[in-house]
ROFIDO-764263 format. One line per 8 residues: for each residue x, y, z of N, C-alpha, C, O. Coordinates in pm, whole numbers, plus 50000, padded with zeros to 5 digits. Example, Ala and Ser with C-alpha at 12.3 -4.5 7.8 and 13.67 -1.06 7.14 Angstrom:
51319 49431 50780 51230 49550 50780 51320 49670 50780 51424 49668 50846 | 51285 49775 50708 51367 49894 50714 51290 50003 50787 51341 50114 50804
This chain:
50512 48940 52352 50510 49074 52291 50567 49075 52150 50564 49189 52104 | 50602 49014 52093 50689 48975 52014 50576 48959 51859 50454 48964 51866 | 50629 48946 51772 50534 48902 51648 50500 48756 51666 50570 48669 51719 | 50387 48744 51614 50346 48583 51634 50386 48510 51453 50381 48568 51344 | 50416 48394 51480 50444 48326 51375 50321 48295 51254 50206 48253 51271 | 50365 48318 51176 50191 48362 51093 50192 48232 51009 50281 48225 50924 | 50123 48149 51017 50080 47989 50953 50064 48100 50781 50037 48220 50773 | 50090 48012 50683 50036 48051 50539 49904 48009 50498 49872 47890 50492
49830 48103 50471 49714 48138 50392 49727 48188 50244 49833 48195 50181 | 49590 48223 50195 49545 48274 50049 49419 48337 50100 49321 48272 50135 | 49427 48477 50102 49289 48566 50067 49256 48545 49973 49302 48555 49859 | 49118 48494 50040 48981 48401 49937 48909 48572 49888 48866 48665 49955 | 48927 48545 49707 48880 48665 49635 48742 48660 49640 48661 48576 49600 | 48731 48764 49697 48529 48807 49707 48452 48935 49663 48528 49032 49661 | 48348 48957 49635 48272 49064 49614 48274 49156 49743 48204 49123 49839 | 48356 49282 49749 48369 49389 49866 48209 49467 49830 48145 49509 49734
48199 49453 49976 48052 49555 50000 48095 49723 49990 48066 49798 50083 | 48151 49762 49895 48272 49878 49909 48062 50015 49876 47968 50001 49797 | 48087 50105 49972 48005 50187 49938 48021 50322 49871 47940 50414 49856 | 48151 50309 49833 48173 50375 49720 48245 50330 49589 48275 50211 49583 | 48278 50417 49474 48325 50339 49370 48407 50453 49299 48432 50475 49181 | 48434 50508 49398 48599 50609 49338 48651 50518 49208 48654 50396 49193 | 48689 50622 49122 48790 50529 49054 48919 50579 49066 48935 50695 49101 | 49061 50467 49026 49193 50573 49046 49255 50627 48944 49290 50574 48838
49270 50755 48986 49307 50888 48894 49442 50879 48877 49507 50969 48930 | 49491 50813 48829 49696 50847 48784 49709 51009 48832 49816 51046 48880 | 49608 51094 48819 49689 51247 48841 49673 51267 49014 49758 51300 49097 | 49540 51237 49029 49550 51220 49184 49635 51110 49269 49688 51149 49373 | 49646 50999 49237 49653 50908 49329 49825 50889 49366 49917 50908 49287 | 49833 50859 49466 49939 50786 49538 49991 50684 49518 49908 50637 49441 | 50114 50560 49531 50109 50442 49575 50181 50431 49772 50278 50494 49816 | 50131 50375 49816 50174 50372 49927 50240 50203 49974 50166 50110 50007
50370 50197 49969 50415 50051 50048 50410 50001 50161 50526 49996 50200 | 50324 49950 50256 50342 49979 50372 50461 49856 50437 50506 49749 50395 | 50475 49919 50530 50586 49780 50610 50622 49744 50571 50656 49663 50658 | 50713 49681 50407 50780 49545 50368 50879 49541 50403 50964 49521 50316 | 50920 49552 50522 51073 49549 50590 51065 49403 50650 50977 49343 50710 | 51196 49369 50608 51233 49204 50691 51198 49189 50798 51206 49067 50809 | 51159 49230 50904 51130 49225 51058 50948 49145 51017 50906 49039 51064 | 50888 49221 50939 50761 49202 50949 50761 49085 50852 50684 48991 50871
50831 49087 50765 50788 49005 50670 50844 48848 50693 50814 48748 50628 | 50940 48859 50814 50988 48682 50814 50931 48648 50902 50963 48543 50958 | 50823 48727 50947 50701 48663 51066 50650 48520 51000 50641 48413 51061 | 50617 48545 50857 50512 48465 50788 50602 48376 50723 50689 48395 50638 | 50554 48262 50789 50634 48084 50751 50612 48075 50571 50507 48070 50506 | 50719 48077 50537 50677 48042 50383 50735 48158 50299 50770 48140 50182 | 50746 48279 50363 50787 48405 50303 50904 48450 50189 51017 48470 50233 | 50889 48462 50097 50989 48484 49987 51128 48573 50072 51110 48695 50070
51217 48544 50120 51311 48616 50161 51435 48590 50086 51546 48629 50125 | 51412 48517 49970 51565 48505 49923 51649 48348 49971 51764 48308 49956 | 51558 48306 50016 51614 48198 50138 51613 48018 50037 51676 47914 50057 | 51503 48058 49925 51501 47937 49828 51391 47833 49882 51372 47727 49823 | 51313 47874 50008 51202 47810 50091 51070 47876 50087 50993 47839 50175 | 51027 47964 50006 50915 48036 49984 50789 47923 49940 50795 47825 49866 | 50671 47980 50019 50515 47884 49933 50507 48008 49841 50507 48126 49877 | 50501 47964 49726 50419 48035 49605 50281 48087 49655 50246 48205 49644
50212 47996 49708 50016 48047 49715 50020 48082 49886 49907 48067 49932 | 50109 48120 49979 50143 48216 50092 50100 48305 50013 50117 48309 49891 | 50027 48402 50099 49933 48530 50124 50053 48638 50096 50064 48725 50010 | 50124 48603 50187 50282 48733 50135 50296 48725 50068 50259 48823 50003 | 50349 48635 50000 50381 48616 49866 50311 48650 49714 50371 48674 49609 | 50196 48646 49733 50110 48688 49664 50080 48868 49652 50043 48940 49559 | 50118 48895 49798 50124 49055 49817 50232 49095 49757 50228 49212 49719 | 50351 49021 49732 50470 49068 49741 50461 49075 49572 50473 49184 49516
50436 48935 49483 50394 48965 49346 50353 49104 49278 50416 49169 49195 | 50195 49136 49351 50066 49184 49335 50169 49365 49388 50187 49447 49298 | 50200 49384 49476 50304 49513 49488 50366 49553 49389 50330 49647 49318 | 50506 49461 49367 50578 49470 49255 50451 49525 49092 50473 49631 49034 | 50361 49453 49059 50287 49479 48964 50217 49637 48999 50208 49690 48888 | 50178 49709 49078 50135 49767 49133 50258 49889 49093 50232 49982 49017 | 50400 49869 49160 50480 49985 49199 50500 50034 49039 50501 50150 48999 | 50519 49897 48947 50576 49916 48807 50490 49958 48727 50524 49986 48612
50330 49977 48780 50193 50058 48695 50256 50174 48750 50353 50216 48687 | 50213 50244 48872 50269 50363 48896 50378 50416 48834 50370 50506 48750 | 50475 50367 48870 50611 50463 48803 50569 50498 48599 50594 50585 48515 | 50498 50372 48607 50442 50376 48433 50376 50484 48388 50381 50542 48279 | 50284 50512 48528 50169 50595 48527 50227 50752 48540 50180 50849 48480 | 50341 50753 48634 50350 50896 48640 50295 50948 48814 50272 51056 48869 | 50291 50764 48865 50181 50824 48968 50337 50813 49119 50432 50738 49099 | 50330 50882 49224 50435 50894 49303 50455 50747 49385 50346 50697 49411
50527 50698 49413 50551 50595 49529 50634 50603 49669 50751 50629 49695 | 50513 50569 49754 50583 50607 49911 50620 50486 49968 50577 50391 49903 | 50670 50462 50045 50719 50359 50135 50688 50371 50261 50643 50485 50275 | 50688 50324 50347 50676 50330 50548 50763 50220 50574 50746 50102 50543 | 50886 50288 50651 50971 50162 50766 51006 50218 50852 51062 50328 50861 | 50961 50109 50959 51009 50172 51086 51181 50200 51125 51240 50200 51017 | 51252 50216 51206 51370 50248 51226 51423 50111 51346 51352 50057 51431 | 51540 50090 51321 51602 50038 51365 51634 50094 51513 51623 50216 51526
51677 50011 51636 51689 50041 51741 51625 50173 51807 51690 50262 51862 | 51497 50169 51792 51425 50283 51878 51439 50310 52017 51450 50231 52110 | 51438 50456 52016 51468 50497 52186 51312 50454 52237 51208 50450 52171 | 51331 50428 52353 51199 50401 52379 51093 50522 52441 50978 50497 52479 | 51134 50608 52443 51047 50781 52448 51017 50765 52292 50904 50815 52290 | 51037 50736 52191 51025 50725 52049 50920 50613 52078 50799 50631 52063 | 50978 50488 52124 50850 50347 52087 50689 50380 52221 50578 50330 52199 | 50713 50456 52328 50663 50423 52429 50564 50342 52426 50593 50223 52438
50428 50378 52411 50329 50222 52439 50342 50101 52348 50305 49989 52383 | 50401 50129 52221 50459 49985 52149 50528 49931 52207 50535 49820 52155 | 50599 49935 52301 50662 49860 52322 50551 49759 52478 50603 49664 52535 | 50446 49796 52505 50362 49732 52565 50307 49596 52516 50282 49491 52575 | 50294 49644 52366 50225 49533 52262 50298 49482 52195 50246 49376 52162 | 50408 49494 52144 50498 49469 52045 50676 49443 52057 50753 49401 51971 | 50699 49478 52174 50834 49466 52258 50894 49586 52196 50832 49687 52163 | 51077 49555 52179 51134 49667 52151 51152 49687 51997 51230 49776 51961
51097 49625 51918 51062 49622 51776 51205 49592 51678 51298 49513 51691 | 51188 49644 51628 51363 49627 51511 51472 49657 51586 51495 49738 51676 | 51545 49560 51517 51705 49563 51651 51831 49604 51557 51914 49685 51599 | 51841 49546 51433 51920 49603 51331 51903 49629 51247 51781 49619 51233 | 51968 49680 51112 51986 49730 50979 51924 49652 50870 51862 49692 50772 | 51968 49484 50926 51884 49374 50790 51763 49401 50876 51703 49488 50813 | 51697 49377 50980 51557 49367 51014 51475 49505 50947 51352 49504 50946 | 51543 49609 50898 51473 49700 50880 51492 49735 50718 51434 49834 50675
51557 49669 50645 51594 49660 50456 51431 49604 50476 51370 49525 50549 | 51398 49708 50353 51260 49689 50270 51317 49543 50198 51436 49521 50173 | 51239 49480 50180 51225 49378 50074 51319 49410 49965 51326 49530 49935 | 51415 49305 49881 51468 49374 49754 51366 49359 49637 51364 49435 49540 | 51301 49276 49651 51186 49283 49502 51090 49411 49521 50988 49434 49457 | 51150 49494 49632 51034 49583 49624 51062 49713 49639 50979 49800 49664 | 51222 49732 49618 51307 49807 49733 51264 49958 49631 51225 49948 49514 | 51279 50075 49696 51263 50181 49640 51372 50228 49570 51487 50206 49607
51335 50310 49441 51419 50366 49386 51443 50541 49376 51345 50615 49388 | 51548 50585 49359 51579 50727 49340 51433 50843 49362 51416 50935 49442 | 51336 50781 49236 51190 50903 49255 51140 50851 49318 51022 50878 49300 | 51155 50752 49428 51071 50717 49550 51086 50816 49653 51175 50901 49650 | 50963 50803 49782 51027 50851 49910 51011 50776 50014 50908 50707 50018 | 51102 50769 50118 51071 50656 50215 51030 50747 50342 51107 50835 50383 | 50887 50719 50410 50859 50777 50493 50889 50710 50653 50832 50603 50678 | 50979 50772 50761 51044 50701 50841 50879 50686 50953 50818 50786 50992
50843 50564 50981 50713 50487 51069 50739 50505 51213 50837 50456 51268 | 50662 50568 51267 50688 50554 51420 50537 50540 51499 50516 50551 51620 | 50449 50514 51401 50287 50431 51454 50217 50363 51384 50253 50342 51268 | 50098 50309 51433 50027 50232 51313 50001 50320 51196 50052 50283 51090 | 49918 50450 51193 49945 50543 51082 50047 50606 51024 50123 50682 51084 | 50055 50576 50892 50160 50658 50830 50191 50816 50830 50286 50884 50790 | 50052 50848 50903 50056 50992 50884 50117 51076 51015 50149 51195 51024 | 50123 50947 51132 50138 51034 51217 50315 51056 51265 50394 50969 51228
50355 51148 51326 50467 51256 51293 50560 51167 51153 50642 51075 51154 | 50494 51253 51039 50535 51212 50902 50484 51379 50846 50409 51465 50891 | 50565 51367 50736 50522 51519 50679 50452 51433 50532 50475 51478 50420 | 50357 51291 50555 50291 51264 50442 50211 51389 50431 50258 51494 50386 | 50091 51376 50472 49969 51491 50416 50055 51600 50365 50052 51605 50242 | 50137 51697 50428 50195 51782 50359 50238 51813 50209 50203 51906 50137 | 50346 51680 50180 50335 51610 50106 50263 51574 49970 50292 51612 49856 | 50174 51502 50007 50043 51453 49911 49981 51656 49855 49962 51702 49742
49971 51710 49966 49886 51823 49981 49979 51935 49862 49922 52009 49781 | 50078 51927 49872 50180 51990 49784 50211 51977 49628 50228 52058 49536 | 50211 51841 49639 50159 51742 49475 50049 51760 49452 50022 51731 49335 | 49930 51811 49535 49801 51813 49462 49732 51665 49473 49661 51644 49375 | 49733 51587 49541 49720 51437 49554 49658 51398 49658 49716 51395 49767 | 49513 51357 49642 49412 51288 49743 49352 51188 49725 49240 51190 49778 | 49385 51064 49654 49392 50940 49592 49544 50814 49707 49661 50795 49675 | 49484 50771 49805 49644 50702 49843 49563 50558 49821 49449 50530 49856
49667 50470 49746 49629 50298 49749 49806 50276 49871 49914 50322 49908 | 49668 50127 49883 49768 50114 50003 49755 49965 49957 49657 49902 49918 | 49918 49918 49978 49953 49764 50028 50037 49771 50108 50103 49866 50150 | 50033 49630 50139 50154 49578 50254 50091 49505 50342 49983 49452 50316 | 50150 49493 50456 50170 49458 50597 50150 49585 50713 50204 49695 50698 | 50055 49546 50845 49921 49404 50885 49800 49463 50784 49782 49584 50788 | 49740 49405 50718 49614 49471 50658 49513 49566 50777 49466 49678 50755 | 49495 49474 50923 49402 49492 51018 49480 49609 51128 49424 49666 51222
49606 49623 51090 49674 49716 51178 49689 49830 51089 49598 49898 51040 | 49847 49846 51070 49924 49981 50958 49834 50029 50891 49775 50136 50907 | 49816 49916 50780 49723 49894 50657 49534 50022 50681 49479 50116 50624 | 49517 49954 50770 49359 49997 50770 49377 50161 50889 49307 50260 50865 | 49463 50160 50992 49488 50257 51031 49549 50350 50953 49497 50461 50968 | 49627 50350 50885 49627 50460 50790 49519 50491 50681 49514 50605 50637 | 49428 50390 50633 49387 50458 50542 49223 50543 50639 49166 50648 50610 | 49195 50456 50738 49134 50531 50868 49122 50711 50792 49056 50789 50723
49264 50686 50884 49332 50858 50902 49322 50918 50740 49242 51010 50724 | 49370 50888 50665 49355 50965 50520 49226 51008 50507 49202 51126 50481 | 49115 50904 50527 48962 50945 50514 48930 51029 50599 48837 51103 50566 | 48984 51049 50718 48952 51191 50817 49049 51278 50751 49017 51394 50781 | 49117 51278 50701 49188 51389 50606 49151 51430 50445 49207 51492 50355 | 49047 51371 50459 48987 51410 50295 49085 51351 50225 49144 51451 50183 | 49149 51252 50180 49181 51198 50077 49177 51051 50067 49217 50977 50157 | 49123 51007 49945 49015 50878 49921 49151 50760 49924 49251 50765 49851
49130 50684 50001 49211 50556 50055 49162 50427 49990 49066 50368 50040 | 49219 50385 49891 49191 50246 49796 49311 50150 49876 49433 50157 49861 | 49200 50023 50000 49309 49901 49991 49270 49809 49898 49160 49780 49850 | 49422 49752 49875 49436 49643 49748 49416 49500 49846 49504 49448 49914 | 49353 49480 49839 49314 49300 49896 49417 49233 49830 49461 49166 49923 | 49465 49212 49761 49551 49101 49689 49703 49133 49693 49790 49051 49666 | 49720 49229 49720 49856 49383 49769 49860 49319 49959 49976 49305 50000 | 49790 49298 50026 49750 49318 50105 49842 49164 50231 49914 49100 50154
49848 49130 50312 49858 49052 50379 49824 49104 50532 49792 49219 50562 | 49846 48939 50662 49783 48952 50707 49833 48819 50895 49914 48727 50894 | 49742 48871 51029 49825 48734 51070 49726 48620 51032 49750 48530 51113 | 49637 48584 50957 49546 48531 50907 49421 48542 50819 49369 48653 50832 | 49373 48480 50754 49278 48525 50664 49139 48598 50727 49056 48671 50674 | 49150 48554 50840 48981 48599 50936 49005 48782 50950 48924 48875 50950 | 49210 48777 50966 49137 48916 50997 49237 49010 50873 49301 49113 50900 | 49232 48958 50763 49287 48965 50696 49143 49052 50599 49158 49148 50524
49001 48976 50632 48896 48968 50579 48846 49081 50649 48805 49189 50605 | 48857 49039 50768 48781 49161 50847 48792 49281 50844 48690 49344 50873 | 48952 49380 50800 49017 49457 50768 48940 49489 50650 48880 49596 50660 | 48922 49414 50518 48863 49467 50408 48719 49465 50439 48660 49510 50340 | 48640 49435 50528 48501 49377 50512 48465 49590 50593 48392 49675 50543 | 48535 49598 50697 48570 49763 50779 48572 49856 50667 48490 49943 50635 | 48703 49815 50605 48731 49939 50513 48648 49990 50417 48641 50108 50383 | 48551 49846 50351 48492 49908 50248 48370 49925 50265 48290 49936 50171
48335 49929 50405 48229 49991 50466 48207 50074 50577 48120 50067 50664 | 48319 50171 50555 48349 50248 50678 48452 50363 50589 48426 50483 50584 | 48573 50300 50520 48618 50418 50482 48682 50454 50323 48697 50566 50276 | 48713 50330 50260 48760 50322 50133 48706 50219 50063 48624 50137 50105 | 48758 50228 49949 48712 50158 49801 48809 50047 49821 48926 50085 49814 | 48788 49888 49850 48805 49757 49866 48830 49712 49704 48730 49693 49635 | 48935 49699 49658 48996 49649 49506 49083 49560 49527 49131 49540 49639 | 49113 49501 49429 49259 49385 49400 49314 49479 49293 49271 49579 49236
49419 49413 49289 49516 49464 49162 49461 49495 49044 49460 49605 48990 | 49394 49347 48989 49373 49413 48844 49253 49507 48810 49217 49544 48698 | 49190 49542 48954 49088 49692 48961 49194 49784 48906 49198 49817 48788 | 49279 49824 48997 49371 49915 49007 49434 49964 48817 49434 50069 48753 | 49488 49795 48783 49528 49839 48624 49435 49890 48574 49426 50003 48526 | 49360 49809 48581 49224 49891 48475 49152 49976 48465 49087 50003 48364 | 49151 50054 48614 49133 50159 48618 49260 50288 48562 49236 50405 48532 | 49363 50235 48563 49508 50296 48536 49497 50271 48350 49555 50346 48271
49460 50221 48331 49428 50186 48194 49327 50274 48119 49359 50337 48018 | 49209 50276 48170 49066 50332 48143 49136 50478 48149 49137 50531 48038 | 49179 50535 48226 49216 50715 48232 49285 50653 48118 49217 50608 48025 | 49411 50646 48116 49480 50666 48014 49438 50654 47809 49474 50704 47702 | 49337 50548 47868 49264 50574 47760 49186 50704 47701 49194 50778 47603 | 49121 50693 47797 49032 50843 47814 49142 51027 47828 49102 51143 47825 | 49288 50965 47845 49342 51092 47809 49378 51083 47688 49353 51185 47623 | 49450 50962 47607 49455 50923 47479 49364 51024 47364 49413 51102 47282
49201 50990 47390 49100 50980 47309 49071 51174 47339 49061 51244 47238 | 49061 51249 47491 49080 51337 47466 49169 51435 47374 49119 51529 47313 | 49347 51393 47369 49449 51403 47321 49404 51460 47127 49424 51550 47045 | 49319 51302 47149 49288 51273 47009 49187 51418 46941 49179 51484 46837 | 49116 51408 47098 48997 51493 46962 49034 51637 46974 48975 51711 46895 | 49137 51706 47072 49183 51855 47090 49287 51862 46957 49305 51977 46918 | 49351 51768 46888 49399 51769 46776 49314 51771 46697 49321 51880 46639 | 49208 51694 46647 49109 51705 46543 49041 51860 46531 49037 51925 46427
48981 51909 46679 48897 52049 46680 49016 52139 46589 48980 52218 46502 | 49156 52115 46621 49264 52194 46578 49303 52208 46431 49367 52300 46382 | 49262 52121 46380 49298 52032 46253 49192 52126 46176 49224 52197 46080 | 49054 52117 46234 48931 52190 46179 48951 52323 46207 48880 52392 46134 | 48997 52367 46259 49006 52514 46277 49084 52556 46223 49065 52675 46197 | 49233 52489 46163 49334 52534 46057 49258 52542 45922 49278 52638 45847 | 49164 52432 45886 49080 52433 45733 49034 52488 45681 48989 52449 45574
């Protein structure tokens, strides 16, 4: 019942069959962290924990990079950042059928510290996890719905679990769910693949990171150049 020991991989970069092509809106969009709490993350042999034994080209590791780049566009952007961790020592009326599949889950305080390369700050919010969706008993949608915000990108940990079940649920909630493949990890590449191969043909827009900048780039340009010419019309209308 327990987490299985996750051998190290590299999600092999591919062309997503994505059937749509949203782009992301800095005014709409979200960032969402999922899982990077120590419990999940020292599953995977190789894992950057501080420990001085990390693989560089490990799949976590690469998520864990590809996040960090990710959280520091957002806050750049103006755009909000959420977190998901589960809680430490759950009652089990709280865990009930997880604990069928998964045992009694987090036992202490370090198993449940987010990552420090990733850890949230002050204008963050940390949303407390009690299923594979983030949404469920969470006051996210509320939330998002309050900010005006129907754009959520998602990384983290399981891509094929948390990961794709939440962004599932967002798309039955009307708001457009971008996973980051390269943000992303997994208990292997097969279903690491399979997760993106679903999503971007079933419910969201399938990107890597440097989609994400450049799309974070392109608006900003395009508010720039607006900026530009509501000064010029202004300029002409003083003359």
């Amino acid at each position: 019942m327990a987490l299985p020991k996750i051998k190290p991989y590299t999600y092999v970069d591919r062309e997503h069959s994505n059937r749509v092509s949203w782009p992301v809106d800095p005014s709409r969009a979200v960032l969402l962290v999922h899982d990077m709490q120590v419990h999940f993350v020292q599953a995977f042999e190789g894992a950057n924990l501080g420990e001085g034994n990390d693989n560089p080209d490990a799949q976590i590791n690469i998520a864990i990079r590809n996040l960090r780049r990710l959280i520091d566009a957002a806050h750049a952007a103006g755009i909000p950042v959420y977190y998901t961790a589960q809680p430490p020592r759950q009652n089990p009326e709280d865990r009930r059928l997880l604990i069928d599949f998964w045992g009694d889950g987090l036992q202490n305080d370090e198993s449940a510290r987010i990552l420090d390369e990733l850890a949230p700050t002050d204008r963050d919010t940390v949303l407390t996890k009690w299923r594979y969706s983030a949404f469920v008993r969470s006051p996210f949608e509320d939330l998002l719905k309050e900010s005006g915000r129907d754009q959520l990108i998602i990384g983290g940990v399981y891509a094929h679990i948390g990961c794709l079940t939440t962004a599932l649920e967002a798309f039955m909630r009307d708001i457009q769910p971008f996973m980051v493949a390269d943000a992303l990890a997994d208990f292997s590449e097969e279903e690491h693949r399979i997760a993106c191969e679903y999503a971007s043909g079933r419910c969201a827009r399938v990107l890597n990171t440097a989609d994400v900048l450049a799309d974070l780039h392109a608006a900003e340009g395009a508010e720039k150049a607006e900026t530009a010419e509501k000064a010029e019309t202004a300029e002409e209308a003083r003359a």
